[in-house]
VOGU-3710 file (C-alpha; in Angstrom, 3 decimals, decimal comma):
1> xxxxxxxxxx> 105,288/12,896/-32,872  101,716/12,231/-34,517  101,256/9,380/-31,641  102,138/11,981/-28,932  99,917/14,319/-30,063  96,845/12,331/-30,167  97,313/10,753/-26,638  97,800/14,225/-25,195  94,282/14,846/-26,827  92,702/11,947/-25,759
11> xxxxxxxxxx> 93,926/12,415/-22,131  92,802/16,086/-22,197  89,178/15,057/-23,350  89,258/12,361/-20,416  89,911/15,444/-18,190  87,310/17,178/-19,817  84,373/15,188/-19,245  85,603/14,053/-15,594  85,631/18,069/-14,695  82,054/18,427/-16,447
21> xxxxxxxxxx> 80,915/15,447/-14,409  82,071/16,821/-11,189  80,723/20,103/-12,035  77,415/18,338/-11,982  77,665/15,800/-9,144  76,794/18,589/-6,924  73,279/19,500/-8,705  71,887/16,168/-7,862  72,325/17,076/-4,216  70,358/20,079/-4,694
31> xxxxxxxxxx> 67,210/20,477/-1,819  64,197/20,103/-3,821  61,180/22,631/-1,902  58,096/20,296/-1,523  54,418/21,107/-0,543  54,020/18,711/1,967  50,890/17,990/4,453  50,341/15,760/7,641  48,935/12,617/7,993  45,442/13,018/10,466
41> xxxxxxxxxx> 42,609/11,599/11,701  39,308/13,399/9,981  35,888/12,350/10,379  34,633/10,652/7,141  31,609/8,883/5,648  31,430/5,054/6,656  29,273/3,072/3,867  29,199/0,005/2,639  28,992/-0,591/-1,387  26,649/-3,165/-2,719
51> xxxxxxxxxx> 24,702/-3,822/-6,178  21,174/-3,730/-6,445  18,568/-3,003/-9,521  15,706/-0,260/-9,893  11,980/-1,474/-10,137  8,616/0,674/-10,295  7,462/1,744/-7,017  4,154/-0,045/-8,366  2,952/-2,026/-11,113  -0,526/-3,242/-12,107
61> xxxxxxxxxx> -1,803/-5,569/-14,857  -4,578/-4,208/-15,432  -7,432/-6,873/-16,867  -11,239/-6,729/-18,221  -13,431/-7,032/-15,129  -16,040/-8,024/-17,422  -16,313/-9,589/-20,569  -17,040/-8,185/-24,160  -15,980/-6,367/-27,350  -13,245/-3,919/-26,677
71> xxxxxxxxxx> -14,495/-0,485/-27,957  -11,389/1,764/-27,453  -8,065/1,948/-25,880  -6,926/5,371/-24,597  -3,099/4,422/-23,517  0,095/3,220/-25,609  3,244/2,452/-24,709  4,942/5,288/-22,039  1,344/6,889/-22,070  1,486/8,883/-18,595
81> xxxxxxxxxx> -1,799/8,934/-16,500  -2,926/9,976/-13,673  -5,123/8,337/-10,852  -9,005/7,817/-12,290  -7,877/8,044/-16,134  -9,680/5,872/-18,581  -7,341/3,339/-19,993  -10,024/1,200/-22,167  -13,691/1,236/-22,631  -15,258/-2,420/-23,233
91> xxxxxxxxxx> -19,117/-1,915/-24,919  -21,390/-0,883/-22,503  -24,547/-1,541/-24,819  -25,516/-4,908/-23,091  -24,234/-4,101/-19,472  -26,857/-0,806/-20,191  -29,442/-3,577/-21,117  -29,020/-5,848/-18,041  -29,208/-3,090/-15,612  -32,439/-1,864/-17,257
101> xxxxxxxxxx> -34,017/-5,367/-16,389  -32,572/-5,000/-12,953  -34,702/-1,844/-12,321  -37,900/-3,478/-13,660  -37,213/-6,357/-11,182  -37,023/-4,473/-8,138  -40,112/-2,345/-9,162  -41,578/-5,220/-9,668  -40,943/-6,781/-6,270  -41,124/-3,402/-4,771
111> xxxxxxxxxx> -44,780/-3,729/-6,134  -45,379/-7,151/-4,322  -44,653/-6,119/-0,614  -46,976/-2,651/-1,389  -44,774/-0,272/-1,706  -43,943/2,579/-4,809  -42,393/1,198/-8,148  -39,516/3,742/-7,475  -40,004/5,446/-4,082  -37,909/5,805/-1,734
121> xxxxxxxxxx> -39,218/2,922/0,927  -36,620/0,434/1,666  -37,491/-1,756/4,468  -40,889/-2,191/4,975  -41,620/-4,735/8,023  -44,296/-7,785/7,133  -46,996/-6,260/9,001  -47,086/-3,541/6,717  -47,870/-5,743/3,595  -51,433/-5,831/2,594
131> xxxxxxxxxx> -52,116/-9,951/2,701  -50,461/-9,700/6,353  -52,801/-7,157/7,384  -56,009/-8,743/5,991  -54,913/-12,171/8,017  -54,035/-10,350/10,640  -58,014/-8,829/10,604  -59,540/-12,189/10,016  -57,625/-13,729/12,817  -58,611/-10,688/15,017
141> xxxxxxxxxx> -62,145/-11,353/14,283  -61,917/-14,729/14,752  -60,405/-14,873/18,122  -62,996/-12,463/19,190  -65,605/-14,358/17,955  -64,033/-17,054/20,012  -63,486/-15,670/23,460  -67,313/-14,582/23,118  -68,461/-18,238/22,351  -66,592/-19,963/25,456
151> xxxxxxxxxx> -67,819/-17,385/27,678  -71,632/-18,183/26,272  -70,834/-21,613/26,472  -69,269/-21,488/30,304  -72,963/-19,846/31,245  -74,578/-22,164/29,127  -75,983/-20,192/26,768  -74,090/-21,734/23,866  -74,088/-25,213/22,141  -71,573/-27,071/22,029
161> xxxxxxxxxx> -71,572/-27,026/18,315  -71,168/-23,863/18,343  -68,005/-23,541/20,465  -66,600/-26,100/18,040  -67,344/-23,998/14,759  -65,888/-20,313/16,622  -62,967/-22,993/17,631  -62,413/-24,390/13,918  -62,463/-21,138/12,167  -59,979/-19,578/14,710
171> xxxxxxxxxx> -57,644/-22,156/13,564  -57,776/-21,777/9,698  -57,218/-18,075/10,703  -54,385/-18,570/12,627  -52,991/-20,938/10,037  -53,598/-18,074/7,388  -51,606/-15,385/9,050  -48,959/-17,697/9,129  -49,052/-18,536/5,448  -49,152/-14,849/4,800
181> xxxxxxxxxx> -46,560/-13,869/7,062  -44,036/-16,416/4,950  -45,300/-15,030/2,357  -44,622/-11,639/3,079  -41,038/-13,022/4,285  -40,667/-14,542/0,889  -41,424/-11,015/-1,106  -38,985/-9,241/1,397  -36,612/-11,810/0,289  -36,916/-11,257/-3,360
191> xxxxxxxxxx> -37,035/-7,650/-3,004  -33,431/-7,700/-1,206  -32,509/-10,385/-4,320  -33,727/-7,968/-6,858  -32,125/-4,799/-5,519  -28,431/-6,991/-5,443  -28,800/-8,065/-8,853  -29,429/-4,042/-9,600  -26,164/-3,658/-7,329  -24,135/-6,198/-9,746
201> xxxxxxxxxx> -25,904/-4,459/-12,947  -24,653/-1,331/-11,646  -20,961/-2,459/-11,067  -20,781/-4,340/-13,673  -21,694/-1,365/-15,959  -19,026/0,651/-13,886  -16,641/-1,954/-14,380  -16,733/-1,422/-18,442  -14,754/1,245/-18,261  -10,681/-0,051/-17,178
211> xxxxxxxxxx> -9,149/3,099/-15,119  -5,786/3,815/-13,958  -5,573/3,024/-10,369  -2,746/5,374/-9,196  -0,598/7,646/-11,326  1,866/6,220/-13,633  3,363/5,764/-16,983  2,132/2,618/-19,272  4,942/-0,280/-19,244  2,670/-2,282/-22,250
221> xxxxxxxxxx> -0,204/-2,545/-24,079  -1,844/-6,072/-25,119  -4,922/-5,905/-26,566  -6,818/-3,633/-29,561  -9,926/-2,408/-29,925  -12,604/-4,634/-31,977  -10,927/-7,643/-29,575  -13,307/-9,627/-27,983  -12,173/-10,264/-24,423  -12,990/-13,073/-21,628
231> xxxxxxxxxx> -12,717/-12,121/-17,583  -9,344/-11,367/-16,619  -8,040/-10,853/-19,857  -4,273/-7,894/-19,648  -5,228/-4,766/-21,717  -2,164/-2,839/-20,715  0,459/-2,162/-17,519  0,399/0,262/-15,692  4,099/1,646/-13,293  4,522/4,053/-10,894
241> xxxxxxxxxx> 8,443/5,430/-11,109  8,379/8,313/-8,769  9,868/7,414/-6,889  11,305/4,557/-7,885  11,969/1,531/-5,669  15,407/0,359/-5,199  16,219/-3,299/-4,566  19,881/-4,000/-2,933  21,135/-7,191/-0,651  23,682/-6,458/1,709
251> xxxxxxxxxx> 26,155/-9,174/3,345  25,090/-10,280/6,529  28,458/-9,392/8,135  27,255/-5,623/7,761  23,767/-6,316/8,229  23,491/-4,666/11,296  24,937/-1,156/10,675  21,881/-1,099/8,101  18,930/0,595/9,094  16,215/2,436/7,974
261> xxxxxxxxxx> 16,449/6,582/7,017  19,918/6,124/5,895  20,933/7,926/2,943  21,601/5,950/-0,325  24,123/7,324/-3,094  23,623/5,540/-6,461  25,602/5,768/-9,901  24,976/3,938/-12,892  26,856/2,188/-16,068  27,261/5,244/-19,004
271> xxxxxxxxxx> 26,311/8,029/-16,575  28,695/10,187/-14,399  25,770/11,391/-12,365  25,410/10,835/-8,768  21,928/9,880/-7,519  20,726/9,696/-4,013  17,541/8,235/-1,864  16,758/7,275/1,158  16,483/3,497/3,104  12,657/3,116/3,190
281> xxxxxxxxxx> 12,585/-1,070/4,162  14,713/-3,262/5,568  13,827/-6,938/5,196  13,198/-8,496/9,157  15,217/-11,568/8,042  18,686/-12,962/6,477  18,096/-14,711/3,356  18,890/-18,343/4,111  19,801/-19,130/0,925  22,259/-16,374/0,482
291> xxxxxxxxxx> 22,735/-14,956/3,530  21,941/-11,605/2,574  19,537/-9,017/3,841  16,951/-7,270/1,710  16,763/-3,881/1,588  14,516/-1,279/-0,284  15,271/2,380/-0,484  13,221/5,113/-2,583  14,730/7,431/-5,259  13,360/10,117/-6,659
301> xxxxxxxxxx> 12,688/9,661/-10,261  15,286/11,707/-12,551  16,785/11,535/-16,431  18,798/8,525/-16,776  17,097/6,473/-14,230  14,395/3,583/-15,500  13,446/0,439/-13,915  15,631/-2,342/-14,403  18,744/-0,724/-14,279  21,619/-2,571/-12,306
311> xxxxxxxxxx> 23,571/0,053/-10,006  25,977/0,447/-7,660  25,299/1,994/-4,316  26,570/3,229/-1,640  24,851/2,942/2,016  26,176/5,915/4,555  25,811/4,015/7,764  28,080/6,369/9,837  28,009/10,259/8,671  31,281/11,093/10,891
321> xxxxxxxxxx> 33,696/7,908/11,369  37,399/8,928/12,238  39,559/8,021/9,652  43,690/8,488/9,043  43,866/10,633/5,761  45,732/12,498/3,316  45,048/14,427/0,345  44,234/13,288/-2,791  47,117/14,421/-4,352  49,537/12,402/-2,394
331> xxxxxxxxxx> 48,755/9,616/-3,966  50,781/7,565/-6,284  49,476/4,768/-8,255  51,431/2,470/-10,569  51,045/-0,798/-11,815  48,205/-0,976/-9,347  50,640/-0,047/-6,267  49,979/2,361/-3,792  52,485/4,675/-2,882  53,161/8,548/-1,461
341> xxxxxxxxxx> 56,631/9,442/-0,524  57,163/10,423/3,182  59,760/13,270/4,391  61,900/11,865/6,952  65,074/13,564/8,387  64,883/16,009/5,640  65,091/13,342/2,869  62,350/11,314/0,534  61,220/7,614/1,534  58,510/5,980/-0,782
351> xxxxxxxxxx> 56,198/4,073/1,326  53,683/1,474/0,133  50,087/2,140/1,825  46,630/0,585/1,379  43,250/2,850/1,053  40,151/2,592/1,806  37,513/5,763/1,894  37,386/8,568/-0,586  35,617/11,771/0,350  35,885/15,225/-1,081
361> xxxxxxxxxx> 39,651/15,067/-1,690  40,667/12,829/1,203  41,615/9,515/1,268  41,582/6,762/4,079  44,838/5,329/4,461  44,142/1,852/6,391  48,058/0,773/6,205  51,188/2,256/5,553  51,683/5,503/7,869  50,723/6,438/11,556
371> xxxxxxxxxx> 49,377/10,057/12,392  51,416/12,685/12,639  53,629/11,945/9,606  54,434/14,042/6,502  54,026/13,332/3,262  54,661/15,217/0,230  51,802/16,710/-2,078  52,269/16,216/-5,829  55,355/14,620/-5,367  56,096/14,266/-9,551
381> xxxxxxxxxx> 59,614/12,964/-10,155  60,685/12,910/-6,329  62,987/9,836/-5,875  63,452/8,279/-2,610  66,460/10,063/-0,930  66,208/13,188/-2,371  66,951/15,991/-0,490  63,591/18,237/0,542  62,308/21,346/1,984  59,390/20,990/3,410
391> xxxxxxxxxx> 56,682/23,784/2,828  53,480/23,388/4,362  50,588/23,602/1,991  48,127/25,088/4,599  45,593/22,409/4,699  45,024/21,640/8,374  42,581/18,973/10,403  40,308/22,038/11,042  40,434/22,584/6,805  39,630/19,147/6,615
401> xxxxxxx> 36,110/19,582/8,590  35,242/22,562/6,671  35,301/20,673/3,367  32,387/17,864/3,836  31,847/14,478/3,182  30,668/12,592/0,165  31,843/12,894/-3,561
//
């Protein structure tokens, strides 16, 4: 009786559970509603991604032009000047001296070819110099004295002797207007001298001072004050980072979509930030070595951004490239596969794609579905197979214009 009893329970709770599990067979047919959009072509960006590092627009060493004791040095490290500001003063004591003697020198040849210690004559010609004039006189008076003789002598009025002496002393006269003539050259000479070595006095006192020569921020400093330092010797240096000067190499495959004016979008390690420039230069030839072409563009000098910095940018070398796309959100990723799940015939298919481009939402899909297809938006859970009711989720190819390119 007991044994009866229990297999009559046993059977019943077989019957149980089978009725429960039919009961719920139907539920897993149930249509699942689905936002779902269609696959189409939309213009996107076209850019190619390379590496490159940021470097000063300029940099100087700047050096002593002349040598001596080091009186001060205006700058430190990340000092920012501007174009004409004094970076370091070397004594000017002696460099005062020297141009001192430099004026005396030229007053004093000014002196020697006649004209004011400090006038405002500059080239006097050699007939204007006092010795040039008195030969010239002399040898006036000589020829005179000359001409008359011969012509006495031709109507025999006049020795011989004579015509020899007039003839002798014309000579010597035209011999000494020669000699001061040279002369004169020779004072010109030293005068021109004299006023270059006031030039050089004058620059060199000038160069004393060590100014910035464009408008920057101060990379270094290497020398103190109380330093005594030789020609050419680095006080400090001196970089220009606005804008700053961006160095990338592109492959020489896409060499030729790279050209100058093209905008640059830039994003560094530790930084979330998007930065942008501009192509400024593009390098004439491929790098033998390499095979790469040089490339510089110019960014605009913002926090985060030093030189040095390795980056990764992006070159737009086609603003509106037709590309097959779907949202963002249609996306499935796992285990580093790319999937979305398709509607076909009212049911869920998982399909394996490949991506390229990513712009504002969209993304490229360069295998895995043709235009015109559907796929499903946030898909979740979805298993392939499923039953699905499509709903569309209003974005459209003329939404897709609308929302712009770029991240």
């Amino acid at each position: 009786m007991r044994l009866l009893c229990a297999a009559l329970l046993v059977a019943g709770g077989v019957s149980c559970r089978k009725s429960a599990s039919e009961t719920r067979a139907p539920a897993s047919e149930t249509v699942r509603s689905v936002k779902v959009a269609t696959v189409v072509l939309r213009p996107m960006e076209k850019f190619i991604t390379v590496a490159g590092t940021l470097a000063a627009q300029e940099e100087a060493t700047l050096s002593v032009k002349v040598p001596g004791r080091l009186e001060k040095v205006a700058v430190d490290l990340g000092s920012v000047v501007k174009r004409g500001d004094l970076i370091a003063q070397v004594e000017r004591r002696d460099y005062e001296l020297r141009l001192q003697q430099s004026k005396a020198a030229v007053s004093e040849a000014r002196a020697a070819v006649g004209l004011s210690l400090d006038g405002s004559e500059e080239n006097p010609s050699v007939e204007t110099i006092a010795t040039v004039k008195q030969a010239r006189a002399v040898l006036n008076e000589a020829t005179k004295n000359r001409e008359r003789v011969e012509r006495l002598s031709r109507e025999g009025i006049s020795a011989q002797s004579e015509v020899d002496a007039v003839e002798a002393i014309y000579s010597v006269a035209v011999a000494r207007h020669e000699t001061a003539v040279e002369e004169a050259r020779t004072r010109l000479a030293v005068l021109a001298q004299r006023r270059a070595d006031l030039d050089v006095a004058q620059q060199q006192l000038l160069d004393t001072s060590i100014l910035a020569p464009f408008d920057g921020a101060i990379q270094s400093r290497a020398a103190s004050p109380g330093e005594h330092l030789q020609l050419g010797t680095p006080v400090a240096s001196l970089v220009r980072i606005d804008p700053l000067r961006l160095r990338l190499e592109v492959p020489e495959r896409e060499s030729a979509l790279v050209q100058a004016s093209q905008s640059v979008r830039i994003s560094i390690e530790g930084s979330s930030n998007v930065f942008r420039g501009v192509v400024a230069r593009v390098s004439p030839a491929i790098t033998e070595q390499n095979r790469m072409l040089m490339i510089e563009a110019d960014v605009p000098a913002q926090n985060g951004l030093r030189p040095g910095l390795f980056v990764r940018a992006q070159i737009v070398v086609r603003e509106n490239e037709p590309a097959l796309s779907i949202p963002a959100s249609a996306l499935i990723v796992f285990a580093g596969i790319e999937k979305v799940i398709a509607v076909e015939a009212g049911k869920a298919r998982e399909r394996t794609v490949n991506t390229g481009r990513r712009a504002a939402g969209w993304i490229e899909i360069t295998s895995g579905l043709k235009p015109g297809e559907v796929v499903v938006l946030e898909p979740g859970n979805l298993r392939t197979g499923q039953a699905v009711k499509a709903e569309d989720s209003g974005i459209t190819a003329t939404e897709n214009l609308r929302t712009g390119n770029g991240p």
